[in-house]
C-alpha positions as CSV (number, residue, x, y, z in Angstrom):
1,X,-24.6,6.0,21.2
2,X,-21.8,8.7,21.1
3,X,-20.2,7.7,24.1
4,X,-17.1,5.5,23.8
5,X,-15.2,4.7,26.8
6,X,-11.6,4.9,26.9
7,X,-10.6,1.0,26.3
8,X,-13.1,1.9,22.7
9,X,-11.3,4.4,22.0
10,X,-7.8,3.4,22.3
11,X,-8.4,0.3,20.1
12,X,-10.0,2.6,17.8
13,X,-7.1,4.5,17.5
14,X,-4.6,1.7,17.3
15,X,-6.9,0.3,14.6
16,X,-6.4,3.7,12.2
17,X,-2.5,3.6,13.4
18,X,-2.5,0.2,11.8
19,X,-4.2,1.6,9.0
20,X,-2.1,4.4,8.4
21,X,1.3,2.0,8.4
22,X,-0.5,-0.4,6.0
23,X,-0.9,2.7,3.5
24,X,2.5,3.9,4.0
25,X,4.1,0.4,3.5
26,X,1.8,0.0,0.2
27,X,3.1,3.7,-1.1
28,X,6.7,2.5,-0.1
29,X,6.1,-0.8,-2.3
30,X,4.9,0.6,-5.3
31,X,7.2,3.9,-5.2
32,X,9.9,1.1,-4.7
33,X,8.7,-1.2,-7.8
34,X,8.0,1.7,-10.1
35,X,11.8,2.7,-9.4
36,X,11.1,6.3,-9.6
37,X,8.3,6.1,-12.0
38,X,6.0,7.5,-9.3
39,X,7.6,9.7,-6.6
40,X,5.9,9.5,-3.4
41,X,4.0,12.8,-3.7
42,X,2.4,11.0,-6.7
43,X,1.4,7.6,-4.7
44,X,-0.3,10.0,-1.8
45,X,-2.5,11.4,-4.2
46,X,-3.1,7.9,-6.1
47,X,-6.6,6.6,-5.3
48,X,-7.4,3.3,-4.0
49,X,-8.6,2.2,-7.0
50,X,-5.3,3.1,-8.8
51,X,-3.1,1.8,-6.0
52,X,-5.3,-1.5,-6.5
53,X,-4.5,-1.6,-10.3
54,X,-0.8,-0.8,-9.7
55,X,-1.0,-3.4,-7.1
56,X,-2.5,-6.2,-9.3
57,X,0.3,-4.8,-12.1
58,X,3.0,-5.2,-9.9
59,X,1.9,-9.0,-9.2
60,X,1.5,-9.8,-12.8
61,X,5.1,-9.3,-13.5
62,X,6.6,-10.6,-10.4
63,X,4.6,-14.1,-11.9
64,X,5.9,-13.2,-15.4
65,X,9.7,-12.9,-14.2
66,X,9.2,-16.2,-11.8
67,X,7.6,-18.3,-14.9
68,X,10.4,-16.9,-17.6
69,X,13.6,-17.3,-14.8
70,X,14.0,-13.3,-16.0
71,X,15.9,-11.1,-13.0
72,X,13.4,-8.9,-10.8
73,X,15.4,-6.7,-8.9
């Protein structure tokens, strides 16, 4: 059925609004851990599979510099 009533489609909408802020936050880490390496023009047109990748990239080294005692930030 087509029909939604309102109550459907206000949590509907909520749910993509949560969506969107997830993907914004997730462009704003990686811009921020790339330190310029990707601008975020660059990370909007990233696909998921590369923000996955950079995601999983990103984790690696933060495990790296907690193993060695190596500065992060």
């Amino acid at each position: 059925m087509l029909a939604k009533d309102n109550s459907e489609i206000i949590t509907f909408l909520k749910d993509l609004e949560a969506q969107q802020k997830n993907l914004k936050m997730d462009l704003f880490r990686t811009c921020w851990y790339m330190r310029g390496g990707v601008t975020l023009d660059e990370a909007y047109n990233l696909s998921p599979s590369e923000r996955e990748l950079i995601s999983a990239l990103v984790k690696d080294n933060l495990e790296t510099t907690k193993k060695t005692g190596q500065p992060f930030f």
